[in-house]
VOBABA-794739 format. One record per residue: residue in three letters; residue number from 1; z, y, x of N, C-alpha, C, O in turn. Coordinates in nm, 3 decimals, decimal comma, always signed. Each point is the difference from the previous one (the first is absolute). Layout:
# VOBABA-794739
- ala/NUM/Z/Y/X/Z/Y/X/Z/Y/X/Z/Y/X;
...
# end
This chain:
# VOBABA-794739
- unk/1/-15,745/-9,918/+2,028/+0,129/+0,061/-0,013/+0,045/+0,049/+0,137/+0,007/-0,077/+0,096;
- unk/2/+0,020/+0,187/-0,090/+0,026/+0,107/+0,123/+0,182/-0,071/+0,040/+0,058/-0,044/-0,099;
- unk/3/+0,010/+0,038/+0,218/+0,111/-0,014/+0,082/+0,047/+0,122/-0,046/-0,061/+0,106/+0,000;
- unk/4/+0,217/-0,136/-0,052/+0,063/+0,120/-0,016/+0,105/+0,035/+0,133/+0,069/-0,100/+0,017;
- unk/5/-0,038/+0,198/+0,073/+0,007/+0,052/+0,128/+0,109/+0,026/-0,053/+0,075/-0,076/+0,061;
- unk/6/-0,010/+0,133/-0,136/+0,153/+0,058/-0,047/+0,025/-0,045/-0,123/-0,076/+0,016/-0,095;
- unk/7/+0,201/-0,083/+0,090/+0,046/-0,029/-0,119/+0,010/+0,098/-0,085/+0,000/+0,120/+0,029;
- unk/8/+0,012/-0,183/-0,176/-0,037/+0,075/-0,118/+0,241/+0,019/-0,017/+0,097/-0,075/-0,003;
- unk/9/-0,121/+0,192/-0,001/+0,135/+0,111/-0,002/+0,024/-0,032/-0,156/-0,082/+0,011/-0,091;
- unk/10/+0,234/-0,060/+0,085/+0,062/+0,027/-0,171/-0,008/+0,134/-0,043/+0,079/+0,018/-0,093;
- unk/11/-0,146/+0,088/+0,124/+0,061/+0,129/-0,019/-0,167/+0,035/-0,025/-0,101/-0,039/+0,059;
- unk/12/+0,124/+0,131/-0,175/-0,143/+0,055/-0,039/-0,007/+0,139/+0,088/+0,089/+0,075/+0,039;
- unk/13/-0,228/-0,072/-0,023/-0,007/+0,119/+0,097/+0,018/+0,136/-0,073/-0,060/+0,025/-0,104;
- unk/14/+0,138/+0,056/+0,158/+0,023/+0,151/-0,080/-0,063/+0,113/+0,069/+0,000/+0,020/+0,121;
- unk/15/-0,073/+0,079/-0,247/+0,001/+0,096/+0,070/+0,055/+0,088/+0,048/+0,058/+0,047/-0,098;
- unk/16/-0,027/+0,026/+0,196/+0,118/+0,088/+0,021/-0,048/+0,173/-0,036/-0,068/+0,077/+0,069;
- unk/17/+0,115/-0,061/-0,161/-0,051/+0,153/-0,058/+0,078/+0,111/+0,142/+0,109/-0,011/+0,056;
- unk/18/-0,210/+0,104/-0,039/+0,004/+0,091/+0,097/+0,124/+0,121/-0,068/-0,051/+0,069/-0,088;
- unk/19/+0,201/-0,036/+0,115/+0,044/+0,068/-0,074/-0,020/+0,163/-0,028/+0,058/+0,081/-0,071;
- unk/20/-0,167/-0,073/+0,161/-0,069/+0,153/-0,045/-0,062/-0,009/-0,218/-0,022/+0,092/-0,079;
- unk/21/+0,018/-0,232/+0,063/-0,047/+0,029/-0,130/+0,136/+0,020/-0,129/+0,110/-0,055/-0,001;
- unk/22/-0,157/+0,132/-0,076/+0,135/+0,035/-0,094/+0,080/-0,066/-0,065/+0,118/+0,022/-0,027;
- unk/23/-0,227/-0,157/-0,015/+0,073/-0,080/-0,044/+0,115/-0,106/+0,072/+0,107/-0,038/-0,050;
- unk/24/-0,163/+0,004/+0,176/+0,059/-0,053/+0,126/+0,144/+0,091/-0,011/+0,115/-0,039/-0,019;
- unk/25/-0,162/+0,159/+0,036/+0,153/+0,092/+0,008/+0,086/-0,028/-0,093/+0,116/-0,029/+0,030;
- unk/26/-0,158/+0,031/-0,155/+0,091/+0,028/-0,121/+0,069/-0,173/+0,000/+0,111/-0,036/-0,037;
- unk/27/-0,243/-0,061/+0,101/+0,073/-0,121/-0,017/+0,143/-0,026/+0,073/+0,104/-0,037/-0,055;
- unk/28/-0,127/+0,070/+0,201/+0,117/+0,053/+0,109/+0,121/+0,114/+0,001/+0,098/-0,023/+0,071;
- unk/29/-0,100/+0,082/-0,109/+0,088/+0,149/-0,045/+0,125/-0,086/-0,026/+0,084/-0,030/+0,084;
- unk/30/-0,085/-0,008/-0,219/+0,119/-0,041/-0,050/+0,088/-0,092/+0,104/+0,110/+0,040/+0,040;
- unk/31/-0,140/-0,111/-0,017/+0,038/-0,170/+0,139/+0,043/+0,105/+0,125/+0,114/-0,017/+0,043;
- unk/32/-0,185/+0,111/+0,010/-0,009/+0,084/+0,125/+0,143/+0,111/-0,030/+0,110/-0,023/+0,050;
- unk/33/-0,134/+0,126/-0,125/+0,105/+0,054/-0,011/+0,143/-0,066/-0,058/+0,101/+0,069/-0,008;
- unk/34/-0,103/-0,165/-0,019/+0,163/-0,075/-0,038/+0,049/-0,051/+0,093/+0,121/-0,011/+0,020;
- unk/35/-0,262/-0,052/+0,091/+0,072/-0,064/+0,109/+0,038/+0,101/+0,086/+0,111/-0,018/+0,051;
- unk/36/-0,187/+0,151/-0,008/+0,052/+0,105/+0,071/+0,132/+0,058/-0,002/+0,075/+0,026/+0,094;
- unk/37/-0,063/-0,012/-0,195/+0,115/+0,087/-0,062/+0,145/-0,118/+0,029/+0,113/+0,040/+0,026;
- unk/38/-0,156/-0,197/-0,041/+0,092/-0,088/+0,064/+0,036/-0,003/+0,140/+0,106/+0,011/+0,062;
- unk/39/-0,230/-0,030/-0,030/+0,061/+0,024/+0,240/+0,047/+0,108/-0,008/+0,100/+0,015/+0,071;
- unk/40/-0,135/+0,085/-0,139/+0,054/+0,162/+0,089/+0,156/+0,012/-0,048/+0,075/+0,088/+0,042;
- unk/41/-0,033/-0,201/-0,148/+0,165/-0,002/-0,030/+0,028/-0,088/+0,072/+0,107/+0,007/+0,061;
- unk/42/-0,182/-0,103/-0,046/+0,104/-0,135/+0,101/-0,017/+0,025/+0,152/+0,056/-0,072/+0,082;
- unk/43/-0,167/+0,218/-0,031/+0,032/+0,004/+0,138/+0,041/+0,120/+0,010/-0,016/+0,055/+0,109;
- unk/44/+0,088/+0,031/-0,232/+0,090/+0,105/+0,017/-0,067/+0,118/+0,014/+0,047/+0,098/+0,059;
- unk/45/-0,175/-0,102/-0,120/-0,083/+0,168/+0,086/+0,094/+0,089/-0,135/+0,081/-0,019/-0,091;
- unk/46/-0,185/+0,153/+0,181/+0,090/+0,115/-0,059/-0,135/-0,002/-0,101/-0,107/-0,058/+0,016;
- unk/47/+0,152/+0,138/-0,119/-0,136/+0,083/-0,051/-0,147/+0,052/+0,047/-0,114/-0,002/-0,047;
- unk/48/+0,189/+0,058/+0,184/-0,094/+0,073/+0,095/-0,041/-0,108/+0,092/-0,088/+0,037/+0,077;
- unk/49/+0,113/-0,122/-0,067/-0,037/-0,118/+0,147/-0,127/-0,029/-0,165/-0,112/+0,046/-0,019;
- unk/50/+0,164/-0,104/-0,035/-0,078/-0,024/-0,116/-0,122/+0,047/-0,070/-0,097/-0,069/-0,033;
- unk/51/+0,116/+0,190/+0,016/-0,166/+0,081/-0,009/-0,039/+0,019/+0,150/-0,058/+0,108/+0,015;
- unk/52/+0,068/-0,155/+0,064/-0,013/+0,055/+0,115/-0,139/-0,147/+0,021/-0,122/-0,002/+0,017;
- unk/53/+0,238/-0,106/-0,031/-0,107/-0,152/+0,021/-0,093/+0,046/-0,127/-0,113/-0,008/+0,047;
- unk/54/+0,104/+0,038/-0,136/-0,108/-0,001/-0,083/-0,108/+0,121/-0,006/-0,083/+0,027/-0,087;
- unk/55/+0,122/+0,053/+0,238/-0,119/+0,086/+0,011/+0,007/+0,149/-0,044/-0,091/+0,079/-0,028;
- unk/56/+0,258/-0,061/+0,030/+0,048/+0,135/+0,024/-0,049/+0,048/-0,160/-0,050/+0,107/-0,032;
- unk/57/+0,087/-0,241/-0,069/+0,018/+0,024/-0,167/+0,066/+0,112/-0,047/+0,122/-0,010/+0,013;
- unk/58/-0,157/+0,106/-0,061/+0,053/+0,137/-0,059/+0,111/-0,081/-0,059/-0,015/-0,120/-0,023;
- unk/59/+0,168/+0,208/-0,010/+0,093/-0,004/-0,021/-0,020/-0,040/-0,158/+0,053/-0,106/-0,034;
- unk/60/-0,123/+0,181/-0,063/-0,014/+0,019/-0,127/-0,059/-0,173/-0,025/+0,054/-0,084/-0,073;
- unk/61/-0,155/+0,069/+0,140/-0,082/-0,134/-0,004/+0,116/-0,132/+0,013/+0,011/-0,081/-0,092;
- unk/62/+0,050/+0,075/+0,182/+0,094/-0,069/+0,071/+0,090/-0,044/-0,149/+0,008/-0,105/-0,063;
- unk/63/+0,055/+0,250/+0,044/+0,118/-0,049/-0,128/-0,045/-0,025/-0,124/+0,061/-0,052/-0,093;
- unk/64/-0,248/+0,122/+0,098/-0,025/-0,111/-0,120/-0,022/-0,119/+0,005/+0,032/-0,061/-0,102;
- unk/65/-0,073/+0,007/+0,178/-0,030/-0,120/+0,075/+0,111/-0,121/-0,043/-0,033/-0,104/-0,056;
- unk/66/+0,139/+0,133/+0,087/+0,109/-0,050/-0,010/+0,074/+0,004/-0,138/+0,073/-0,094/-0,033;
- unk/67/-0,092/+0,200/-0,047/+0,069/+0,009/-0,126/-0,160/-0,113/-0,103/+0,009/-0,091/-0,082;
- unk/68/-0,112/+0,146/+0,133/-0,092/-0,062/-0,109/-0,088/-0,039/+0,113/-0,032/+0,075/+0,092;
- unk/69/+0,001/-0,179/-0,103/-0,102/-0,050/+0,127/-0,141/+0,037/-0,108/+0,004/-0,008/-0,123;
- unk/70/-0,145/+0,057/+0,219/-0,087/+0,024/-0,019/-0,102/-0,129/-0,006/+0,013/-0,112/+0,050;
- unk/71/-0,095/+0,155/-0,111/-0,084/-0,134/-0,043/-0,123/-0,052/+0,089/-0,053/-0,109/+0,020;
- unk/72/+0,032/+0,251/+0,026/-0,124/-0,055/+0,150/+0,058/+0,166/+0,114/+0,007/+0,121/-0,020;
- unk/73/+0,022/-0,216/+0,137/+0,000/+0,068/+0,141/-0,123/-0,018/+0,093/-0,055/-0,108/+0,022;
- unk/74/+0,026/+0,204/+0,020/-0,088/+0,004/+0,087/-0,061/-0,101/+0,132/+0,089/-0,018/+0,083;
- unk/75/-0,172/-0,024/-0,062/+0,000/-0,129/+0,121/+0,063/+0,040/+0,134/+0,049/-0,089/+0,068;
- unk/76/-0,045/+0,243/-0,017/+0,088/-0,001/+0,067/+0,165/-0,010/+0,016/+0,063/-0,014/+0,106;
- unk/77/-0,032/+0,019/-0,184/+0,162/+0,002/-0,056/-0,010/-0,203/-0,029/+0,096/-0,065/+0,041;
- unk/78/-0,196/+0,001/-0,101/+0,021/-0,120/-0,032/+0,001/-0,055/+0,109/+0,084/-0,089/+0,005;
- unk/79/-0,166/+0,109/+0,124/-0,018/-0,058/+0,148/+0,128/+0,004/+0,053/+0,055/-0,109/+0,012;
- unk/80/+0,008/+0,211/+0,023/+0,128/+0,012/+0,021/+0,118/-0,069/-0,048/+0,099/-0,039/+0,062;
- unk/81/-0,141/+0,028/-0,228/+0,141/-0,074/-0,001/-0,037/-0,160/+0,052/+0,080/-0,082/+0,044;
- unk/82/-0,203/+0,067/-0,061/-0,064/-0,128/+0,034/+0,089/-0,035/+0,154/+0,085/-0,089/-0,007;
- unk/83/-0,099/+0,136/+0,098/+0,033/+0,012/+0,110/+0,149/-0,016/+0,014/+0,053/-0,090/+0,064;
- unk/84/+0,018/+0,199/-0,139/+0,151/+0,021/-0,006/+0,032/-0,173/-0,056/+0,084/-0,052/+0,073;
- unk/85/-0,124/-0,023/-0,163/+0,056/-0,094/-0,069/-0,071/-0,107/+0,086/+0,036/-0,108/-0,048;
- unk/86/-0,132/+0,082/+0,167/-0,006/-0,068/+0,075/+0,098/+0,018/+0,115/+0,031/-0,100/+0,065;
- unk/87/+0,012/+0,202/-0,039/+0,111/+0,013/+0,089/+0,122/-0,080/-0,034/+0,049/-0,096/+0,060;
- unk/88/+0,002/+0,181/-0,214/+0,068/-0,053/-0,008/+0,022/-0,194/+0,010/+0,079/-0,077/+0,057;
- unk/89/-0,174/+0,066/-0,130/+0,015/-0,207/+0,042/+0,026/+0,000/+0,127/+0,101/-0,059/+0,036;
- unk/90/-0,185/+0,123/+0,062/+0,014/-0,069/+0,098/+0,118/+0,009/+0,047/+0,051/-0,103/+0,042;
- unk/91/+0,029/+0,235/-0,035/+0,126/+0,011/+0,044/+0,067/-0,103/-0,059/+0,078/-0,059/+0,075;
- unk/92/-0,087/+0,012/-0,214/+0,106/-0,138/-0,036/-0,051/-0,135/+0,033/+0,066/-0,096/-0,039;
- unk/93/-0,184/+0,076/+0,111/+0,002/-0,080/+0,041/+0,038/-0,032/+0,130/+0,022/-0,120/+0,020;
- unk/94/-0,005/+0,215/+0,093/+0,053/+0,018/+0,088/+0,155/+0,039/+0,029/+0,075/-0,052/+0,083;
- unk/95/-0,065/+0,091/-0,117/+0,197/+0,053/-0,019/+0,030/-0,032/-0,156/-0,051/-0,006/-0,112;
- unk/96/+0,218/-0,015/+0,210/+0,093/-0,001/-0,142/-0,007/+0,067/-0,077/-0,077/+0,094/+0,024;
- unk/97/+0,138/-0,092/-0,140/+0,003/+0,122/-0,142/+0,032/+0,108/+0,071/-0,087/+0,085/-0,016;
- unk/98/+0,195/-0,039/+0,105/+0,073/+0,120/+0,033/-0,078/+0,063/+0,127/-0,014/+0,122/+0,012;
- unk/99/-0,039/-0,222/+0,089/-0,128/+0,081/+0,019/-0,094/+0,064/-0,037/-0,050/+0,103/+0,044;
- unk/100/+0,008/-0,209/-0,182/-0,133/+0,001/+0,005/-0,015/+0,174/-0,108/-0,094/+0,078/-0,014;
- unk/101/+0,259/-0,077/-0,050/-0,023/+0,170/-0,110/+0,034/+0,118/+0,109/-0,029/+0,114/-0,034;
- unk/102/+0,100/-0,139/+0,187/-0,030/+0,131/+0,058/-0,039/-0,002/+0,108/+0,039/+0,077/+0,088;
- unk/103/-0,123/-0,165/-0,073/-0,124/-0,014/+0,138/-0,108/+0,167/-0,033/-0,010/+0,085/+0,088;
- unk/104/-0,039/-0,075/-0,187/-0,063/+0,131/-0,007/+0,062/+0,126/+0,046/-0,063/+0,070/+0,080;
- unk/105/+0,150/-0,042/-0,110/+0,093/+0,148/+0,006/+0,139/-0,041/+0,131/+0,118/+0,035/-0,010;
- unk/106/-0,175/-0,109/+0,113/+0,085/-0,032/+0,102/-0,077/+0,020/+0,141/-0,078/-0,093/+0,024;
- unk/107/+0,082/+0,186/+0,068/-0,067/+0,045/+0,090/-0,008/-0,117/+0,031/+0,089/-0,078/-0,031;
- unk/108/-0,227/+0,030/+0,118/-0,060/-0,102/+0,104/-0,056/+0,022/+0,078/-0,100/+0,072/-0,004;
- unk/109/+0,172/-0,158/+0,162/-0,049/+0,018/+0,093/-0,181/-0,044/+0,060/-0,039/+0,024/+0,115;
- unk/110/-0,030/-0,076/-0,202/-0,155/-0,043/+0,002/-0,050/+0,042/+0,061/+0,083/+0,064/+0,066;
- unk/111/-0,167/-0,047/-0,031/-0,090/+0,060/+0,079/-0,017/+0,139/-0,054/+0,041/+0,113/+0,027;
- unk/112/-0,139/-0,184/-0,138/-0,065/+0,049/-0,155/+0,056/+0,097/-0,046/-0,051/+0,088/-0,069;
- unk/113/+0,189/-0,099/+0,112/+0,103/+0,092/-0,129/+0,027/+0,096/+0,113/-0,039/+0,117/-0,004;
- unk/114/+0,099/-0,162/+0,095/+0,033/+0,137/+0,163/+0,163/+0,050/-0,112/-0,022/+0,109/-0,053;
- unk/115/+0,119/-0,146/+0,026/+0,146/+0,003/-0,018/-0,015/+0,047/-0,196/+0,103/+0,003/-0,067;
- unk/116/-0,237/+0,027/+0,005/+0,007/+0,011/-0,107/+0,040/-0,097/-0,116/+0,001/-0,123/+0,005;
- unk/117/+0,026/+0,193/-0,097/-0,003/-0,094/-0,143/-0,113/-0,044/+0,001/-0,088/+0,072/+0,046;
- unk/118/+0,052/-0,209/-0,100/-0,151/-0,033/-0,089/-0,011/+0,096/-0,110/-0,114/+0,039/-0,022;
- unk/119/+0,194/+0,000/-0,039/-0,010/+0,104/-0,123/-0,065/+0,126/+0,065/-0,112/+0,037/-0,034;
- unk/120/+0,192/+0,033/+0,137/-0,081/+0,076/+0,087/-0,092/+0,031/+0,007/-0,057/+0,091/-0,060;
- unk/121/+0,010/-0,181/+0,157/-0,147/-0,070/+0,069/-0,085/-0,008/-0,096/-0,114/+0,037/+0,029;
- unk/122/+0,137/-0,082/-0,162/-0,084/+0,022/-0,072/-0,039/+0,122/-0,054/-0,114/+0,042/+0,017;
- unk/123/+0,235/+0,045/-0,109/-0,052/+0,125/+0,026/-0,038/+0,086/+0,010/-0,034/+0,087/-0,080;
- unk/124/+0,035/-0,102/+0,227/-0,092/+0,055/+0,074/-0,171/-0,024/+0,053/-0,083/+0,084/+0,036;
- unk/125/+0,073/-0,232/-0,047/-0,144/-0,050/-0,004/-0,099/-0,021/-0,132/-0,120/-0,025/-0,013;
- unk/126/+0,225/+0,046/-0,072/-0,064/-0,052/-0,144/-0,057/-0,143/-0,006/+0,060/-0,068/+0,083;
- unk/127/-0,148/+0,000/-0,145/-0,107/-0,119/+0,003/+0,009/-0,066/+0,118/+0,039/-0,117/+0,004;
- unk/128/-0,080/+0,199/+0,126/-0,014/-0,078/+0,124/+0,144/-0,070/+0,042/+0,003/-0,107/+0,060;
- unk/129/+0,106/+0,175/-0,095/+0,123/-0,018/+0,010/+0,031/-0,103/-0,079/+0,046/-0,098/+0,058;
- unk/130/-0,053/+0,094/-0,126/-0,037/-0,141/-0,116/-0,022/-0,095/+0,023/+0,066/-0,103/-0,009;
- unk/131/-0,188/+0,128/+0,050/-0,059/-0,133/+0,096/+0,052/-0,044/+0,112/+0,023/-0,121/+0,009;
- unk/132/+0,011/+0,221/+0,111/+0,054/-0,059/+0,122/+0,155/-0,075/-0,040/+0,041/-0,062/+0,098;
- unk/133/+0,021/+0,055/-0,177/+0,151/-0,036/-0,053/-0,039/-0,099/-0,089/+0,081/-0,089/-0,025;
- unk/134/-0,203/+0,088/-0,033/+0,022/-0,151/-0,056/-0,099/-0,117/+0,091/+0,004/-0,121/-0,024;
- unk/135/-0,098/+0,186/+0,139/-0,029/-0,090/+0,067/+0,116/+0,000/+0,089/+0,048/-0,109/-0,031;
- unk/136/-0,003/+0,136/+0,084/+0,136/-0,045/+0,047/+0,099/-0,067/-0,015/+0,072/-0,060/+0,080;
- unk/137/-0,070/+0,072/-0,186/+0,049/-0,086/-0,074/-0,044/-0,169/-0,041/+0,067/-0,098/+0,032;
- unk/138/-0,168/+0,099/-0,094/-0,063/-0,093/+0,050/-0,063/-0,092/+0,088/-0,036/-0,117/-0,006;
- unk/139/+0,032/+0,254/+0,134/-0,002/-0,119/+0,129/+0,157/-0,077/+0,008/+0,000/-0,123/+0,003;
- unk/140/+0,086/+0,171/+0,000/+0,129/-0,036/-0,004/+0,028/-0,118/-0,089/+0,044/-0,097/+0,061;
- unk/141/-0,054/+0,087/-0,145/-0,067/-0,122/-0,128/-0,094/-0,076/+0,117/+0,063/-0,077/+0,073;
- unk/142/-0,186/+0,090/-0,052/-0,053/-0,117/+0,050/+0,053/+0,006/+0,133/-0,077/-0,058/+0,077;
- unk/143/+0,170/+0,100/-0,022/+0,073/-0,073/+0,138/-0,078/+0,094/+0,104/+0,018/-0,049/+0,111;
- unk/144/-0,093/+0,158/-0,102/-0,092/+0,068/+0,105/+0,108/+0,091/+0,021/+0,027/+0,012/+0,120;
- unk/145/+0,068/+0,078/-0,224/+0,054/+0,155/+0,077/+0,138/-0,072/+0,025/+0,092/+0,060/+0,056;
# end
């Protein structure tokens, strides 16, 4: 009988489906766009700040979006909100409620940001912008920014 080196985990191991596959999408869509459509009211975006974070979403797309949510979005649009709704936690885990809904659309002095909105900053960077604001965020969370 072989030494076991790591304890045996309560948690069965999962696979994590890659969300390029359709079904992955269609599983995510629904959960992704309800929570989107929630931050972009509780941190006040406009319409346009709004298709703007989701990748400069045609207008037509946008208000269907919202009147009838669609059943599978694309993995780029799902990454994003992925991102947007890790932000958001982190901002509530770090600031109060009244920070934490207009920390986005409130110029910052950061480095990162140079006197912009995070709404901004994003954008204008798309994805990468994404990323630099929620690792920032998260260093901030683990005590580094």
């Amino acid at each position: 009988m072989k030494a076991r080196i790591h304890p045996v985990s309560i948690y069965e191991d999962r696979i994590v489906e890659s969300i390029a596959t359709p079904a992955e999408r269609a599983r995510l869509t629904p959960v992704a766009i309800k929570g989107f459509f929630k931050l972009a009211e509780q941190w006040g975006l406009t319409d346009d700040e709004s298709k703007a974070l989701l990748g400069d979403l045609p207008s037509s797309t946008f208000y269907s979006w919202k009147s009838k949510p669609p059943r599978q979005i694309d993995s780029d649009r799902l990454l994003r909100i992925s991102y947007l709704l890790g932000i958001y936690k982190a901002l509530n885990v770090l600031f109060e409620k009244r920070i934490a809904r207009t920390w986005m659309t409130l110029p910052n002095s950061n480095p990162l940001l140079k006197g912009q909105t995070p709404v901004t900053m994003i954008s204008k960077n798309g994805i990468v912008g994404l990323h630099e604001i929620r690792t920032l965020l998260d260093a901030r969370r683990g005590g580094i920014a």
